[in-house]
Structures are given as C-alpha cells and as structure tokens.
C-alpha positions in Angstrom: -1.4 6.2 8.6 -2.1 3.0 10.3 -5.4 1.6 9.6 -7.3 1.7 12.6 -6.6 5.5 12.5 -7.9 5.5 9.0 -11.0 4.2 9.9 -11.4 6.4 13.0 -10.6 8.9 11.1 -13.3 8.3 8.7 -15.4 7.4 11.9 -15.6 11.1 13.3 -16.9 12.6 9.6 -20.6 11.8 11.5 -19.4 12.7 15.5 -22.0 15.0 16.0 -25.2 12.9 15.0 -23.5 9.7 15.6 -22.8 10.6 19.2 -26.8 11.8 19.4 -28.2 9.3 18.2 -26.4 7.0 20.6 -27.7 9.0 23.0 -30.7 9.3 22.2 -31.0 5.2 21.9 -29.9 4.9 25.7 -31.7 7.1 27.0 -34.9 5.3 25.8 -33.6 2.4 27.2 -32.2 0.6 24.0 -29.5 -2.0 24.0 -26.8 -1.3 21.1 -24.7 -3.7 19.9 -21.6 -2.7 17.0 -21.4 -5.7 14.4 -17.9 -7.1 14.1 -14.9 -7.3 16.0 -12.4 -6.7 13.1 -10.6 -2.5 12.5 -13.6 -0.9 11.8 -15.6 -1.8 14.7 -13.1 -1.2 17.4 -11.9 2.2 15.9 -15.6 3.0 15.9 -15.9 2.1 19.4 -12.6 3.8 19.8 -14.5 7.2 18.8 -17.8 6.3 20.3 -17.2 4.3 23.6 -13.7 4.3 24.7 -14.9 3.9 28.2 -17.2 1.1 27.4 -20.5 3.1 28.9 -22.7 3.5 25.9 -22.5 0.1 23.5 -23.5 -2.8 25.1 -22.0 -5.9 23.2 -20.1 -6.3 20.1 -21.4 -9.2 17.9 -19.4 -11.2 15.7 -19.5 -14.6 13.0 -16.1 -16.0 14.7 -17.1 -18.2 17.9 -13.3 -18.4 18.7 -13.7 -14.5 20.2 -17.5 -15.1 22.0 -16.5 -14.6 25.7 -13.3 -12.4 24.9 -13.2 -8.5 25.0 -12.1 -5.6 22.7 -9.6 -3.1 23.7 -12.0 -1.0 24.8 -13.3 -3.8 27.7 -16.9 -4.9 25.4 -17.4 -7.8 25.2 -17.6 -10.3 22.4 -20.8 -12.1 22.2 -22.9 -14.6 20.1 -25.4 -12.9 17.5 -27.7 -15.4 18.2 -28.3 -15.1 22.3 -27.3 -11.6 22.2 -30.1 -9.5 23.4 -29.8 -5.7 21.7 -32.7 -4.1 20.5 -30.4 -2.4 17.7 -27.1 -3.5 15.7 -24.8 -0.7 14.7 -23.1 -2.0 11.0 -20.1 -0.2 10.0 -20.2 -1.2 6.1 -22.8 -0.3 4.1 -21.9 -3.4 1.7 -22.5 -5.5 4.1 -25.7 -4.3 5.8 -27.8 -6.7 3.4 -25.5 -9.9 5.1 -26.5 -8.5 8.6 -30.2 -8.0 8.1 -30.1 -12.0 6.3 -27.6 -13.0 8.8 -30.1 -11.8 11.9 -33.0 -13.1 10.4 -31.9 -16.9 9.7 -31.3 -16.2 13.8 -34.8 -15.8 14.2 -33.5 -12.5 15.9 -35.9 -9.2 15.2 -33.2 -6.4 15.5 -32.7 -3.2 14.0 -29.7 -2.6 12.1 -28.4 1.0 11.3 -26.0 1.5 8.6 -23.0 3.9 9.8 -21.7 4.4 6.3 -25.3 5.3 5.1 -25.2 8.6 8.5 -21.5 9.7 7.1 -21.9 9.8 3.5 -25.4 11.1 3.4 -24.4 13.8 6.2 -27.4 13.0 8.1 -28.5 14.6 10.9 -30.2 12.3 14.2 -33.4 13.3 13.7 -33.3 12.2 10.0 -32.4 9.0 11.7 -33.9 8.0 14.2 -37.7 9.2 12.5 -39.3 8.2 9.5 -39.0 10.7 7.0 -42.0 11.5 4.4 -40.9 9.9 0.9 -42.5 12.7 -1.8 -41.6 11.3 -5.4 -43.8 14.3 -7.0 -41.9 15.3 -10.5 -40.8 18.7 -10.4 -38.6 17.8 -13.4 -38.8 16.0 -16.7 -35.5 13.7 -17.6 -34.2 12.1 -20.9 -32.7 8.5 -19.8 -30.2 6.6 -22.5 -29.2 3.0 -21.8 -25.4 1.8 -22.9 -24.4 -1.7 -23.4 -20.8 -2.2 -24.2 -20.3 -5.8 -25.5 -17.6 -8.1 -25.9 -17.3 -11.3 -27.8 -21.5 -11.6 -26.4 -23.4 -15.0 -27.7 -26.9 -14.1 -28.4 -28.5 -14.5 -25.2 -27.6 -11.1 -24.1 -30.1 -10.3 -26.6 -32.4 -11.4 -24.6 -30.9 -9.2 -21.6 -30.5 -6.4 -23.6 -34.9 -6.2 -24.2 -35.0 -6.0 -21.0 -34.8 -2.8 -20.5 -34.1 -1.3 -23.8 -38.1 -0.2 -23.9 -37.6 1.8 -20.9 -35.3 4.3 -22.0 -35.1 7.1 -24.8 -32.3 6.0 -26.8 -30.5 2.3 -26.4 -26.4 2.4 -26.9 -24.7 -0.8 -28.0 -21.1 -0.4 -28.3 -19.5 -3.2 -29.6 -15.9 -3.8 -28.3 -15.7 -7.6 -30.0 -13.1 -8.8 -31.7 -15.1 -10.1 -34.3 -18.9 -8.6 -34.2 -22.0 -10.9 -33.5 -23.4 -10.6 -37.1 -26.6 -12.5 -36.1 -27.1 -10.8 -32.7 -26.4 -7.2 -34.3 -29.0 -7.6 -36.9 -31.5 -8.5 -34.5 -30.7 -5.9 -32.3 -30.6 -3.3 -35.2 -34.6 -4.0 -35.2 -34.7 -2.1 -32.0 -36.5 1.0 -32.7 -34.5 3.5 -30.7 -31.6 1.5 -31.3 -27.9 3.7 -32.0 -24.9 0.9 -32.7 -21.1 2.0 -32.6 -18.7 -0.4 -33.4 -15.2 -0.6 -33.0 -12.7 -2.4 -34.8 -10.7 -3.0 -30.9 -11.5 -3.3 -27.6 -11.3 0.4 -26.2 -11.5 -0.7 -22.8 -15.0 0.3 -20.8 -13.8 4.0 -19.9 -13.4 5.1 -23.6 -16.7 3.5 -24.6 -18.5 5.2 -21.4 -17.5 8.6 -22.1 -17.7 8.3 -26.3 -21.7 7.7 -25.9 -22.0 9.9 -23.1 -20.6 12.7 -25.2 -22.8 11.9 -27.6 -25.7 11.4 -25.8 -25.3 15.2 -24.2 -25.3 16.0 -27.8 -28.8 14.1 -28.5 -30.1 16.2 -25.2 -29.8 12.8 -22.7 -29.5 14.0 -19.2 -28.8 10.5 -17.8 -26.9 7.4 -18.6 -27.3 4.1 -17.3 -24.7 1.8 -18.0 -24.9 -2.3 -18.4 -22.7 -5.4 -18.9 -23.4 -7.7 -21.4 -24.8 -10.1 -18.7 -27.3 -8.0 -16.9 -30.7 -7.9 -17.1 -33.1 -5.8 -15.2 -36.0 -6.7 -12.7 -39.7 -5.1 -13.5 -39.7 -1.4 -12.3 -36.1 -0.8 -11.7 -35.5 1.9 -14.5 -39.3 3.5 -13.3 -38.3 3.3 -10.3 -34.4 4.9 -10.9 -36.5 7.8 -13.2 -39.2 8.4 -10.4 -36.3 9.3 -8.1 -34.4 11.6 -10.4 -37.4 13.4 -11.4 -38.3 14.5 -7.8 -37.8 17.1 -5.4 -35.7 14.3 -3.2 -33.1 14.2 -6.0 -31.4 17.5 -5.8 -28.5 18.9 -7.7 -25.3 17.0 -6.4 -26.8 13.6 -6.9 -24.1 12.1 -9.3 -25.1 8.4 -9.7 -28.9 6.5 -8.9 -28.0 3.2 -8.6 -30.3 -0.8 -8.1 -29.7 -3.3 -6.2 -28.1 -6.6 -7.0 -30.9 -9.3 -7.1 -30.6 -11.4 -4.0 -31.4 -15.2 -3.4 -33.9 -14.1 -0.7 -35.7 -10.4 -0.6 -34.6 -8.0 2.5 -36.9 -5.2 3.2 -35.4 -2.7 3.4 -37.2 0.5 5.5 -35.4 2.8 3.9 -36.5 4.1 0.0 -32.7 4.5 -0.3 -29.6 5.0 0.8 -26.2 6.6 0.6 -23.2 4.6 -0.9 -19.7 5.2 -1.3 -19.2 3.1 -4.5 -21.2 1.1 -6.7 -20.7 -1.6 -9.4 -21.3 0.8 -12.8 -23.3 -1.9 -14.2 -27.1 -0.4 -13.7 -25.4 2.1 -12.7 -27.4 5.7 -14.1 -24.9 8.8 -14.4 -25.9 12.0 -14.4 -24.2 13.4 -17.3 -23.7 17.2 -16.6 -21.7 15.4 -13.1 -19.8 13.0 -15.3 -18.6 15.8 -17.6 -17.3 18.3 -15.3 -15.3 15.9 -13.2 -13.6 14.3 -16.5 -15.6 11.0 -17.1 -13.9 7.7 -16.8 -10.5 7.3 -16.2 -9.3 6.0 -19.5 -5.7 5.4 -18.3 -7.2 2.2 -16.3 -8.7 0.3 -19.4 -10.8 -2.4 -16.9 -10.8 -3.2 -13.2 -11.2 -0.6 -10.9 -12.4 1.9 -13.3 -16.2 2.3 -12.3 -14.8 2.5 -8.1 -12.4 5.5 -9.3 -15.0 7.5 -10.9 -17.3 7.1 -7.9 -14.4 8.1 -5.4 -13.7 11.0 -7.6 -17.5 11.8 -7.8 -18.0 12.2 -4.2 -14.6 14.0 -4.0 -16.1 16.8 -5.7 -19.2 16.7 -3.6 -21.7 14.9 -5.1 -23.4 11.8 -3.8 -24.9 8.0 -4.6 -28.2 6.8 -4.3 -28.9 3.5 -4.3 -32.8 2.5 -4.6 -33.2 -0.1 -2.0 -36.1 -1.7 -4.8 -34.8 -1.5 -7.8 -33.4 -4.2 -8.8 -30.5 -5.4 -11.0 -30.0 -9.2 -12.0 -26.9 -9.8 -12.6 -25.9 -13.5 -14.6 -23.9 -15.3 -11.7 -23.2 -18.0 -13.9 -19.4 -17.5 -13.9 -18.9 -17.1 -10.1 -20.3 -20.5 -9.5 -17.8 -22.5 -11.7 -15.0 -20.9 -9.7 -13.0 -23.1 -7.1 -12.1 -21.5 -3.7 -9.1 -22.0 -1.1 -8.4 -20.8 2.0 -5.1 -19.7 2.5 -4.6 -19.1 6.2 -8.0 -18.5 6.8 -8.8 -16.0 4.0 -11.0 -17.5 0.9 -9.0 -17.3 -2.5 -10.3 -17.4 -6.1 -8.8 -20.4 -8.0 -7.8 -19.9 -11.5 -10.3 -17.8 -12.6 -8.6 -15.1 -13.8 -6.3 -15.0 -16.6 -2.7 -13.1 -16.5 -4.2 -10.2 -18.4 -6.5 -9.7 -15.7 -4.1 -10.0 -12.6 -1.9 -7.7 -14.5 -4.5 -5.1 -14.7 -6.0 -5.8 -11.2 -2.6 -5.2 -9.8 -1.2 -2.1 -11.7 -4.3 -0.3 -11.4 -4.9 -1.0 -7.8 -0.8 0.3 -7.3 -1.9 3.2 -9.2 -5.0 4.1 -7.3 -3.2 3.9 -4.2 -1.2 6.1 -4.7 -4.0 9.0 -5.8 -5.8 8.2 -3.3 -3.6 8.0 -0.2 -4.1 11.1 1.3 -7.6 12.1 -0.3 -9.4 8.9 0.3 -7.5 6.8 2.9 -10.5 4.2 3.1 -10.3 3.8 -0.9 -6.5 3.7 -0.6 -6.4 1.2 1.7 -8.9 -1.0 -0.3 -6.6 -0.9 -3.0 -3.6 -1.6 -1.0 -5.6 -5.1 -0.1 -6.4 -5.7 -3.5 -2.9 -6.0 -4.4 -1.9 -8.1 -1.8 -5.0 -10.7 -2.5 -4.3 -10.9 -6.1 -0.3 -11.6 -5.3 -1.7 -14.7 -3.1 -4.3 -15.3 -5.3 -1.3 -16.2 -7.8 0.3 -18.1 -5.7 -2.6 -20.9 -5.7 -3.6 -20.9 -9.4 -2.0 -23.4 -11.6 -0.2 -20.7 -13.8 1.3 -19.3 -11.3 4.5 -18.4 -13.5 2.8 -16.6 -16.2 0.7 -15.0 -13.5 3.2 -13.9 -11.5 5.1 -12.7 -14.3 2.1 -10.2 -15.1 2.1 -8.9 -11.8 6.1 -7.9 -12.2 5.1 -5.9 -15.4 2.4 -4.2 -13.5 4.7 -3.0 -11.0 7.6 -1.9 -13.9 4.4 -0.5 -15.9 3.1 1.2 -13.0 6.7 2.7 -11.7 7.7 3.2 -15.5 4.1 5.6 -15.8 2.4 3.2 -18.4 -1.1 2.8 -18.2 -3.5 2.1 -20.7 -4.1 -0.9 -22.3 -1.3 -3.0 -22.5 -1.0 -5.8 -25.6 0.1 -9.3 -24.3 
C-alpha cells in the first residue's frame, strides 16, 4: 500500500468527529490551518478537503514551498504571517514542537492533536469543550518500580532515590557484566528494596517480564519501568497513581505514561492525552494488560522492544495515557556528544552507535515489518524507515565496514528466523 494511502487510511479511523468538528470550527467563523506539507498532511486533506472549501492554509518550516500549493489547490504559507485561529497537527509526537514552534512566533494559536481524536475515539463534543477532570479514587493500587542496570557508575544511585520512596516495592535488576559492588550495597539499604542479579545481560524484555511475574505474585497491580539514566520530576509517580486510581482510568487503560522534561515548559490544556507509543522508560504497565497479551517480546533483546509491546497493546484494544504533567528527566548527556550530517537534506547520527546496535536496529525493524504490515501499516512503515536510515547512517560513520557487515547478518538472521540475542 503506498504511503499516502496508509496514512489516509489511518486518517478516516476519526471521519465522523473529525469532519464535525471541522465543521463546527467554520461555521463559528474559525480559520484552520493543517501543520505540514509532507504525506500526512496532504492525505489528511485528501480525506478532509479534497475540494479545498474547509482548511484555509497549510503551514510549513520549509520557506522553499511558502507561495506553492498542495494537490489539493491550499496553499503553502509562512507560520509566522499566517492568520488561523487554530492549527490542525497530524502527529501527536510532534504537537509539543508546534505549540514551542508557534509561540517563539509570538503567534497565540490553538493546536489540536489529530492523533490524540483517533486513538482516544473521541467524539466532537469531547473536543471542542472542556471536559470536567474528576481524579476521585474509586480504587486503591499497589505501584512497583523496576530499574534494569547495565554496567551503571554510581550516580544512577542518585536517580534511582528519586523515586524509589514513591512506590511499594523498588526492582533493581542487574544485567552488568561485572556488578557495581559499591553501588549495590548502597542501594541494598533501600528499605523496600528487592535485587535480582544476573550473571548475563538478558536483554530488557526478559528482565521486564521476570519482575513483573513476580511482582503479580507480591499482589503489584502496576509497573513502572526506568533506565539507568532517568530520574523523575516532583509529583510524577502522584500524579501517574492519582490517574489510575480514578473513575477516568477505566479498564482498558494499558500504559500511564510522563512526559519527557523539556528545555522550556508547554502548557498543555489538556490533563492527558492519547498516544500510540511511548518510550517504556517511566513508562507504568498495568500488569493484568501486560500478562494477557504476552509481555515483552523477548525474541527482540533491545531496540524496538518497548514500541512492539505498545502496538500490540492497542491491538488488543487497550489504550495510552500520557499525563501532560508528569514529568520524566531523562540524562541527555549522551545525545549531546553525538556529531550530525545531513545527507541530502536528512540529519544523520555520526558514529554513535556501535555494530551491535545497528545490527539489532536493523533486524528487528525487518522483523517488525513484516508483523506489522497489514495490522499496523503506520508502525510498519516506521520500521521500514528505520532500516533505510540506519543503512545510511552506516554509510557516514567511520566503521562503516564492520557496520555494514552487521547489517548483512541482520538480514541472513532475520531471513534465516534468528532472533534473540546474538553474541558478536
């Protein structure tokens, strides 16, 4: 299926509100505009405007297209003169960059999250009004914390007490080659503390659904999940519990999930909002979901593994919150030592991953496409693009021999059926 018909598929999942709420928008004399100019906003269009009656202006970052026009005959304009009163984003990851983006404009627009309408299955009305928040308990939750280390130095100790008070039982499970004897006798003074270690790295699957078997077995009812390198903000576990101890967090609510700590605060209106996939770091699982849909795949070992369980979550009908403030601080140490190219105009990462990684990257993302072409085109297509980066990616990093020669295992591995962890 091409892409644009991927995304229009995907696009007509909310046709009936969508459509309304457009509607509703003109007819109180509202000026939309659809943010970007790329696949997803001109099959949305496609779906929405064909005729180019409703949608006013399509904005975009790329000044080379101001003045020009979509297939659909709307025209291209600059975000900062643009005049809508509202700013339709079709990505849910990137409605955060919009609201930052519009506001260093000194423009006061509204931006409505499309994604947010589709995988809630919101109706207009919940829309377009403000709807009560009521975080009354009607239900009293055990929450266990799980921290998988690998080769850690001690200051994710000082991560770790972060939010180890704030749960009933805190999981370390230690994945190291050789363990932190100093940091594992500190942390051992933890009252609630419960340490596994292993004598090999398991891979993050295996360690997520060991503890979470055993913390079903200890009567936990959810799991929230960390790297090493994380650290949370004040309130974000209160804030994760208060939701999944209400009457708004009903039965086929799979994951409650923060919000990655930004350089500057959005507000956002909304208490939360509906994602498709979320990083499982901070990530609380609702064990009773996790168990009857099979836990983590363990055939991935790393990369892609906490995207798969979410995909195969919502598959099965149950849904992600994220809590638009609680708050997750992740260390963002390791990003800013990385070097960046652009290849033909698209950014590349510059030897920042080693040939283990671009093995994995690739052979699970292969693999994942394939399960996922017919039941989650989107996804699919995500990890079709993944491949193709990381295959560029190699081409620009200074090992690009031994890194190329990964990627050929990964596709013999992944036609041969070997998954798992590989040894190198």
């Amino acid at each position: 299926m091409a892409l644009e018909n991927v995304y229009e598929h995907y696009f007509e999942k909310g046709k009936t509100a969508i459509d309304s709420i457009i509607n509703t928008l003109k007819d109180s004399g509202k000026t939309i505009a659809v943010w970007g100019a790329g696949q997803r906003g001109t099959a949305f269009l496609n779906i929405y405007d064909s005729h180019n009656e409703r949608i006013d202006y399509v904005y975009d970052r790329n000044e080379k297209r101001y003045g020009t026009k979509m297939p659909t005959g709307h025209e291209i304009v600059d975000y900062r003169k643009g005049k809508a009163d509202i700013v339709f984003v079709m990505n849910n990851a990137h409605e955060m960059d919009v609201k930052e983006t519009l506001i260093s404009a000194n423009k006061n627009i509204d931006v409505m999250n499309i994604d947010n309408i589709i995988l809630g299955n919101l109706e207009a009305e919940e829309v377009l009004k403000e709807q009560p928040i009521d975080l009354s308990p009607v239900r009293k939750i055990k929450v266990a914390a799980l921290t998988i280390l690998y080769n850690p130095c001690m200051d994710v100790y000082d991560n770790i007490i972060t939010y180890a008070d704030d749960v009933d039982i805190m999981y370390i499970y230690d994945n190291s080659d050789q363990p932190n004897t100093e940091l594992v006798l500190k942390l051992q003074k933890l009252e609630n503390l419960c340490y596994i270690a292993n004598p090999e790295n398991v891979g993050l699957p295996k360690a997520i659904n060991e503890v979470a078997r055993k913390a079903v077995s200890q009567g936990i009812d959810w799991l929230i999940t960390f790297d090493q390198d994380s650290q949370t903000e004040t309130h974000m576990i209160a804030r994760m519990i208060e939701f999944a101890e209400s009457k708004m967090c009903g039965d086929r609510v799979g994951i409650i999930a923060p919000n990655i700590t930004r350089e500057e605060d959005i507000v956002f209106e909304r208490y939360y909002t509906y994602f498709d996939k979320v990083f499982q770091s901070g990530a609380m699982h609702n064990l009773a979901v996790l168990k009857e849909i099979g836990g983590y795949d363990e055939s991935l070992f790393i990369d892609q593994v906490d995207y798969e369980y979410c995909i195969r979550m919502r598959l099965n009908g149950y849904s992600i919150i994220k809590i638009n403030h609680a708050f997750l601080k992740h260390n963002m140490q390791d990003d800013d030592d990385v070097e960046y190219q652009f290849v033909n105009g698209t950014k590349m990462v510059i030897n920042k991953y080693s040939s283990a990684r671009y093995y994995y990257i690739c052979r699970n993302n292969l693999y994942l496409f394939d399960k996922y072409k017919l039941l989650d085109p989107v996804y699919a297509h995500e990890c079709e693009d993944s491949v193709m980066r990381i295959k560029k990616n190699a081409e620009v990093d200074l090992d690009f021999e031994k890194h190329k020669a990964a990627i050929d295992k990964a596709y013999e591995d992944y036609k041969n059926g070997t998954m798992g962890k590989v040894k190198w």
